[in-house]
C-alpha positions as CSV (number, residue, x, y, z in Angstrom):
1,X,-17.3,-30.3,33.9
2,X,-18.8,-31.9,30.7
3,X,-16.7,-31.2,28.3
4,X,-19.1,-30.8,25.3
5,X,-18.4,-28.5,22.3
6,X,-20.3,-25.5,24.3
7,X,-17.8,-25.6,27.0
8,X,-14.7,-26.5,24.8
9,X,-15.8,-23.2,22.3
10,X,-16.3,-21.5,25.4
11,X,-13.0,-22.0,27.6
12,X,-10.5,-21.5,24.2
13,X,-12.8,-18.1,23.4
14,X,-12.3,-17.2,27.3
15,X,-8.5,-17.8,27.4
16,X,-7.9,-16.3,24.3
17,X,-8.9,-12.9,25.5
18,X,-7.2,-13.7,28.8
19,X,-4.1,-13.8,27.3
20,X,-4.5,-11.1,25.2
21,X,-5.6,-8.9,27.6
22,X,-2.2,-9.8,29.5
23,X,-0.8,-8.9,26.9
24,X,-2.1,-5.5,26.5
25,X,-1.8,-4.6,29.7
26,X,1.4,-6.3,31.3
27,X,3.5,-2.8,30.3
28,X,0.7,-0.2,30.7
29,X,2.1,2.8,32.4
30,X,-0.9,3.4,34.5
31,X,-0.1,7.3,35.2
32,X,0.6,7.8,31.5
33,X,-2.3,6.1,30.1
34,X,-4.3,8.1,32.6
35,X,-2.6,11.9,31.4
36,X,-3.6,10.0,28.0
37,X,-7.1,10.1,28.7
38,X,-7.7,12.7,30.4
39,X,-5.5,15.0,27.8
40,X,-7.3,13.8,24.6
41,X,-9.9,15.9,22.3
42,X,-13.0,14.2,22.4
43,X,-14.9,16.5,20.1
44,X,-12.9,14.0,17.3
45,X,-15.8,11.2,19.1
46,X,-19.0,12.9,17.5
47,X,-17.8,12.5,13.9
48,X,-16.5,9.0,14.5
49,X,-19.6,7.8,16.2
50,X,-21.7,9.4,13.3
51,X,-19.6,6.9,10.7
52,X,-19.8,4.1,13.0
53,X,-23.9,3.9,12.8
54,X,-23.4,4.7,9.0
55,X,-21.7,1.7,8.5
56,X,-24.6,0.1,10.0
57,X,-27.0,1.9,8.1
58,X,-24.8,1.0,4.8
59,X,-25.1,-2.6,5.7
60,X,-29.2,-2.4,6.0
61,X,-29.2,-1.0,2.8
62,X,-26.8,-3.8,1.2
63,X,-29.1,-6.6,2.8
64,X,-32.4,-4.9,1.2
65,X,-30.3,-5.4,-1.8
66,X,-29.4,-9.2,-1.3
67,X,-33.2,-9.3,-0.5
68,X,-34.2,-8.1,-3.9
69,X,-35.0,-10.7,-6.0
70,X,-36.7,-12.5,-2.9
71,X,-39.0,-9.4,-1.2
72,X,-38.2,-5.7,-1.2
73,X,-37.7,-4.9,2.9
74,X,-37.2,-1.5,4.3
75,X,-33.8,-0.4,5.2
76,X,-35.4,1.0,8.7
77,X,-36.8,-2.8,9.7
78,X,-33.3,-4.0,8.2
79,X,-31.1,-1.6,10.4
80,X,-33.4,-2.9,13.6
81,X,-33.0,-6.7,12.8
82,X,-28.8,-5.6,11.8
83,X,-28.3,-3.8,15.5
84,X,-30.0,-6.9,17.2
85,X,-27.8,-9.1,15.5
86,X,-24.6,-7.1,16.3
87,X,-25.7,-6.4,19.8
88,X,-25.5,-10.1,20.5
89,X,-23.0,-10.9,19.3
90,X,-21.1,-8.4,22.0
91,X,-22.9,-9.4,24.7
92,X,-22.9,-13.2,23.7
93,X,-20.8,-16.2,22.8
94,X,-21.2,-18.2,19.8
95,X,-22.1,-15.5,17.7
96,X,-25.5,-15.6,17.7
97,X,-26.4,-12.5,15.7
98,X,-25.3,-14.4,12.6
99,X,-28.5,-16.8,13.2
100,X,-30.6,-14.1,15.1
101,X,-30.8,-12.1,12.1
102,X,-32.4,-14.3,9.7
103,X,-34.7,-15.6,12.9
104,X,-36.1,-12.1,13.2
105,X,-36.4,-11.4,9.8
106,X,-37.9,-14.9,8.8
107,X,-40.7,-13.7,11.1
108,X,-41.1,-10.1,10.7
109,X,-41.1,-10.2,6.5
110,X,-42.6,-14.3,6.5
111,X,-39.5,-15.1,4.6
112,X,-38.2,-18.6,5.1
113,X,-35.9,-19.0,7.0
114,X,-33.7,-21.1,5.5
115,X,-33.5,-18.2,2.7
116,X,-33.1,-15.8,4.9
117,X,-30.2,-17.6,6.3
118,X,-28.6,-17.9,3.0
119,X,-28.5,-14.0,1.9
120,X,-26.8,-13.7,5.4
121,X,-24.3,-16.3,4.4
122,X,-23.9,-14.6,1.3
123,X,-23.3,-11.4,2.9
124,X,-20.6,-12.6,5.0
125,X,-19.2,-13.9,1.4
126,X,-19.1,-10.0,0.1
127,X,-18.3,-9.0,3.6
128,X,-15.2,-11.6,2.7
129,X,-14.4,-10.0,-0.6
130,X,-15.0,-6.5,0.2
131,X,-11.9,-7.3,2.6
132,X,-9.8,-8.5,0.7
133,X,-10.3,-6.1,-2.3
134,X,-9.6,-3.6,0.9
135,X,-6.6,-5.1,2.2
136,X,-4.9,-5.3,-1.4
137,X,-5.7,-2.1,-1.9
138,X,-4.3,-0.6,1.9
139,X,-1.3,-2.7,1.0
140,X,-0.2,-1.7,-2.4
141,X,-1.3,1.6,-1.2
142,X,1.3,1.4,2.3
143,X,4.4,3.5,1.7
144,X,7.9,2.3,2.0
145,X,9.9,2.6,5.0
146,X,11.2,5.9,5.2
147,X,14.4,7.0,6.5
148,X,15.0,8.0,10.0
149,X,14.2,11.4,9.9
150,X,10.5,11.5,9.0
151,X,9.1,13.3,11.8
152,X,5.3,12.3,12.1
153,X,6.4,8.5,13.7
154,X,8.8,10.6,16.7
155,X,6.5,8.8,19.6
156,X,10.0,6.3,19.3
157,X,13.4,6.6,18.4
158,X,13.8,6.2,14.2
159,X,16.0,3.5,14.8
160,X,12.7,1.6,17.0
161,X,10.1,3.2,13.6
162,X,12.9,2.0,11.2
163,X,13.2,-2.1,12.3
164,X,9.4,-2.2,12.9
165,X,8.4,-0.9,9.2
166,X,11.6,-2.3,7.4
167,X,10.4,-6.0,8.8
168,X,6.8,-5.4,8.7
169,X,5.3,-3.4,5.5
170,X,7.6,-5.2,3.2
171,X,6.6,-8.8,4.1
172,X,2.7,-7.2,4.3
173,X,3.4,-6.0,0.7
174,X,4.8,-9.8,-0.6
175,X,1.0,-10.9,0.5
176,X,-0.4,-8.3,-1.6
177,X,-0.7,-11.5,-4.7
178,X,-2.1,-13.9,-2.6
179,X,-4.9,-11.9,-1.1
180,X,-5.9,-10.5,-4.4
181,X,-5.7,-14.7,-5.9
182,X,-8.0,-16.0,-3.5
183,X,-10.5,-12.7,-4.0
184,X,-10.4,-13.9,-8.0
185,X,-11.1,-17.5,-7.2
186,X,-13.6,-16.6,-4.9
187,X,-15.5,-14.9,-7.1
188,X,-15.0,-17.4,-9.8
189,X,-16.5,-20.2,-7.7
190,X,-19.4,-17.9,-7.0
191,X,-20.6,-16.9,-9.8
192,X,-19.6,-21.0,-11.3
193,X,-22.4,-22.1,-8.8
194,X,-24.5,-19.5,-10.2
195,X,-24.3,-20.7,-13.5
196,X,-24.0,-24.8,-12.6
197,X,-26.1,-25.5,-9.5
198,X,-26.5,-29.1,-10.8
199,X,-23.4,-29.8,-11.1
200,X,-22.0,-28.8,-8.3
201,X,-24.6,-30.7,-6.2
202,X,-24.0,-33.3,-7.6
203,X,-20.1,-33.1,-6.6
204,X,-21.1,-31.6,-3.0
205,X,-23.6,-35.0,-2.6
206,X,-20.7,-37.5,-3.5
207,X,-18.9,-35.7,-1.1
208,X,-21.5,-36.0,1.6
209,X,-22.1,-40.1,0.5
210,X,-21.0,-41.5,3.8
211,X,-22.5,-39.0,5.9
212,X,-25.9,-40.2,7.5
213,X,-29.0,-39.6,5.2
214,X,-30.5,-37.0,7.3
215,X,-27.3,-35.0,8.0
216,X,-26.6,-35.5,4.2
217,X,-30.0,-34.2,3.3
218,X,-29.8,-31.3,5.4
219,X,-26.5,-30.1,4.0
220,X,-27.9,-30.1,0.4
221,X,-30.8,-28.3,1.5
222,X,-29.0,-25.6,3.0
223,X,-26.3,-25.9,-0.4
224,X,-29.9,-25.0,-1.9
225,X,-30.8,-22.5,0.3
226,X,-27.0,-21.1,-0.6
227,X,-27.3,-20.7,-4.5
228,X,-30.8,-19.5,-4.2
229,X,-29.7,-16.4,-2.3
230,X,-26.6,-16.4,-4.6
231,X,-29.6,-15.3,-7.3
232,X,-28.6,-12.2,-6.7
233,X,-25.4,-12.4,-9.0
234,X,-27.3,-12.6,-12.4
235,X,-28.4,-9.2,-12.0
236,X,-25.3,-7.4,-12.7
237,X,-26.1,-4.0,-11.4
238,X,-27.3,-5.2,-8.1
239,X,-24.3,-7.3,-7.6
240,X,-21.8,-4.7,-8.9
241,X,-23.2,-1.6,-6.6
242,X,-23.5,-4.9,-3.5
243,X,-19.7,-5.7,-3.8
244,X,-19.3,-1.6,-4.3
245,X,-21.3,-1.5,-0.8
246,X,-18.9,-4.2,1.1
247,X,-15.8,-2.2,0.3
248,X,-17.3,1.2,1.3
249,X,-18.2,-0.7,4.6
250,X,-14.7,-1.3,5.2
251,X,-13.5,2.2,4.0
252,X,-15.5,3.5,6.5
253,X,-14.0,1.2,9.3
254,X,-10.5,3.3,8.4
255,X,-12.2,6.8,8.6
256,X,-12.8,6.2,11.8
257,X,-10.1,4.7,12.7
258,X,-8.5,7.5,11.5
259,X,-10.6,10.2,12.8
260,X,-10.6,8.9,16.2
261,X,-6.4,9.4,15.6
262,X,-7.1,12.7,16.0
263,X,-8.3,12.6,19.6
264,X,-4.9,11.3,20.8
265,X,-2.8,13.7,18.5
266,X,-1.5,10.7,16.7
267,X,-0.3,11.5,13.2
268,X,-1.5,8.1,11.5
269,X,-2.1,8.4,7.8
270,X,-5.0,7.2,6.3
271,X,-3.7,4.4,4.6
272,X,-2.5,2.9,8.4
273,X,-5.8,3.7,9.8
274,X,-7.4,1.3,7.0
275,X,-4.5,-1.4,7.6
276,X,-5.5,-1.2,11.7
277,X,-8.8,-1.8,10.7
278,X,-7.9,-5.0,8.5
279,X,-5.9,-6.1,11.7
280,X,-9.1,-5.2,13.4
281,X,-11.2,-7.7,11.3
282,X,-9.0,-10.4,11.2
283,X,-8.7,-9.9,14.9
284,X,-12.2,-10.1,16.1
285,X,-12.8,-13.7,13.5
286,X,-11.0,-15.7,16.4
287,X,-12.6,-17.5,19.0
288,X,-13.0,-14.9,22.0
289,X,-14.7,-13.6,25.1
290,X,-17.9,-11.5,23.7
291,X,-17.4,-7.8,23.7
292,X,-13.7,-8.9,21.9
293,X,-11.6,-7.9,25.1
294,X,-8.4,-7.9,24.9
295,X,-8.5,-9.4,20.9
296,X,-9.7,-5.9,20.0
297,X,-7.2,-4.3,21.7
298,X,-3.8,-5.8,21.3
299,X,-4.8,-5.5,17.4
300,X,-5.1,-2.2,17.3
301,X,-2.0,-1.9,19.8
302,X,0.2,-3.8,17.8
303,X,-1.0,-2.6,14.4
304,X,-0.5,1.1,15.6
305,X,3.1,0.1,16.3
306,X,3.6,-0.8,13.0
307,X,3.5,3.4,12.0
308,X,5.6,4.0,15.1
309,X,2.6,5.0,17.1
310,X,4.1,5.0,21.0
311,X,2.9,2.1,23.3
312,X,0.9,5.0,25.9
313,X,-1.1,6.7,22.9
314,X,-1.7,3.3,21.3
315,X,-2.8,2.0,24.6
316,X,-5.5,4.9,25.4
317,X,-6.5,5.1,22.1
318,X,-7.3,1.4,21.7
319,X,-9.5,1.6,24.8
320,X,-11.9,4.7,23.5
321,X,-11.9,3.1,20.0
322,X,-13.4,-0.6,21.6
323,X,-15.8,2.2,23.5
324,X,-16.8,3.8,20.5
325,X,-16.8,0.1,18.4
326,X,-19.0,-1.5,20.9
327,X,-21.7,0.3,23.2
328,X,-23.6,2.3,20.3
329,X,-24.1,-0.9,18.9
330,X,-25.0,-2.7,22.1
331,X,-27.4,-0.1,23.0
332,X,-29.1,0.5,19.7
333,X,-29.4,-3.3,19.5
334,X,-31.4,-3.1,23.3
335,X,-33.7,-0.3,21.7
336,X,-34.6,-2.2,18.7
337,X,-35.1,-5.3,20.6
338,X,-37.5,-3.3,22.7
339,X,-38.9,-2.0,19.6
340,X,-39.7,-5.3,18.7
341,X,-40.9,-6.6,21.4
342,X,-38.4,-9.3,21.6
343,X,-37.6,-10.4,25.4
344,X,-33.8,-10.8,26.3
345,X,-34.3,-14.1,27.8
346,X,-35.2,-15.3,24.4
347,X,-32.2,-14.1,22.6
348,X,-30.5,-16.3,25.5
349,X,-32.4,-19.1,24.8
350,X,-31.4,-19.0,21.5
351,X,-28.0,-18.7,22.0
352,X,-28.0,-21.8,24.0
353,X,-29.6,-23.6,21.3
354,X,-27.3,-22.3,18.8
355,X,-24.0,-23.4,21.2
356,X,-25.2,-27.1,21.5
357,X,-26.1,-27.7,17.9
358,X,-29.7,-27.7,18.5
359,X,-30.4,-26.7,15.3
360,X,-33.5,-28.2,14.3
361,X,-34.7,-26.9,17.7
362,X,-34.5,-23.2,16.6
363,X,-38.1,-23.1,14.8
364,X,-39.5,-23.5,18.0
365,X,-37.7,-20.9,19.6
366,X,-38.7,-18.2,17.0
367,X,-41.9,-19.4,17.3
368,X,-41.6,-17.9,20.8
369,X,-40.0,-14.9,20.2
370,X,-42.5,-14.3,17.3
371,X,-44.9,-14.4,20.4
């Protein structure tokens, strides 16, 4: 086997979810997790699925706003282009949504691409902050242990619930200043290159001196690219209702969490239903299988056991929540494709492209998918 970056990327992503699915299942009781199943209320599915595509819909309508000051889009052509991007990145290594996105929408408004690109880039940046305003927030917000008789964590023994939150919440709680320091500086630098785009070119192409000249002049074209979807920050409305956006996004991801709790009688307050889906996130950034197998689960397993959740019930629940996480998207990403009249094999071909750093082969391919 070659081992090129592709194949590198591919076999870490592939035995990352090997070994979390091992992990996951190595103590599944499979006659309990069955009663689990089969005993839960799945009428608690239809209000979870209903926030799951408003999240998407609520990130349409943030991208029409990082759009603004470059063309106004609908929200509707935005949601198609958005469910593409997410169904490939379930079905698909390397993450190919990320640069599908902008691809389709370069050719379906004639935006460049390039600046398409860069308001994706920059939503990833809110979708950065939004989290971390979030997770401070859950945090500060995440009570104290409590003492061994609080009845809603029973699934265990209070001595089991006691050692997991006395070790756990307090040492999530000392993080609390970090996370909300990096969310300040972030936002500093942001709005800095907003203000000093010279200067900071200047910095990034002494940086860049001993790269070669093309690389190097691709870099600062993209570092251009960047700050001119960053234009959106000097319109303080926009930018304060985008960043209010990128946190309800996230809120959302913990009502359903939540919600879905419901289903498996789990008593899991609010607050731990938004800290599972910070685990979630952080979860589903590493290298893995596409579809997140076994990543997605053994987050939310061991994040439930954090609120004394029992290993069955955390078990089954984590299944149906990966369910209700992933196929709506997947198949609302196959009907838009259709929609668009956008080939599978294309979206492949891209991928492909994408995985061996063909970059400056990509125009072509959208030229074919525009076709």
């Amino acid at each position: 086997m070659k081992f090129s970056k592709k194949n590198i990327l591919f076999a870490v992503s592939i035995i990352t979810s090997i070994v979390c699915t091992w992990l996951f299942i190595r103590n599944i009781d499979w006659l309990l997790l069955k009663n689990a199943l089969r005993d839960a209320n799945y009428w608690f599915i239809i209000p979870t699925l209903i926030l799951t595509l408003l999240v998407y819909v609520i990130r349409a309508i943030r991208w029409r706003g990082l759009l603004s000051h470059i063309k106004s889009v609908s929200v509707i052509n935005l949601l198609s282009v958005t469910c593409i991007g997410f169904m490939a990145n379930n079905i698909l290594p390397a993450r190919v949504g990320e640069v599908l996105r902008p691809f389709i929408l370069s050719k379906k408004e004639d935006i460049k691409f390039s600046t398409s690109f860069a308001t994706v880039i920059v939503e990833r940046i809110f979708d950065m902050l939004g989290l971390m305003i979030f997770t401070v927030v859950v945090i500060v917000l995440l009570p104290h242990p409590p003492s061994a008789q609080h009845g809603p964590l029973s699934h265990v023994s209070a001595s089991q619930v006691s050692t997991v939150q006395e070790s756990i919440i307090p040492s999530l709680k000392k993080w609390t200043e970090v996370f909300a320091a990096v969310g300040v500086f972030t936002v500093i630098a942001l709005f800095l290159v907003v203000i000093k785009p010279d200067f900071f070119k200047k910095i990034l192409s002494r940086l860049c001196g001993f790269l070669p000249h093309k690389l190097k002049d691709k870099i600062l074209g993209l570092y251009e690219s960047f700050v001119y979807g960053l234009k959106i920050l000097e319109d303080k409305t926009q930018t304060v209702w985008i960043f209010a956006l990128s946190v309800f996004v996230w809120v959302l991801g913990g009502a359903e969490i939540y919600l879905l709790g419901f289903s498996f009688h789990m008593h899991l307050p609010f607050v731990g239903a938004c800290l599972v889906a910070v685990c979630l996130a952080l979860a589903v950034a590493l290298p893995q299988a596409p579809g997140y197998i076994g990543v997605f689960h053994i987050a939310v397993l061991k994040s439930l056991h954090i609120f004394g959740i029992e290993t069955t019930a955390a078990q089954s629940y984590a299944i149906v929540l990966w369910a209700v996480s992933i196929l709506p998207s997947t198949i609302l990403g196959f009907f838009f494709l259709w929609r668009e009249g956008i080939a599978f094999r294309e979206v492949v071909k891209l991928e492909e492209e994408i995985a061996e750093g063909k970059l400056e082969e990509l125009e072509g391919v959208t030229k074919e998918i525009k076709n």
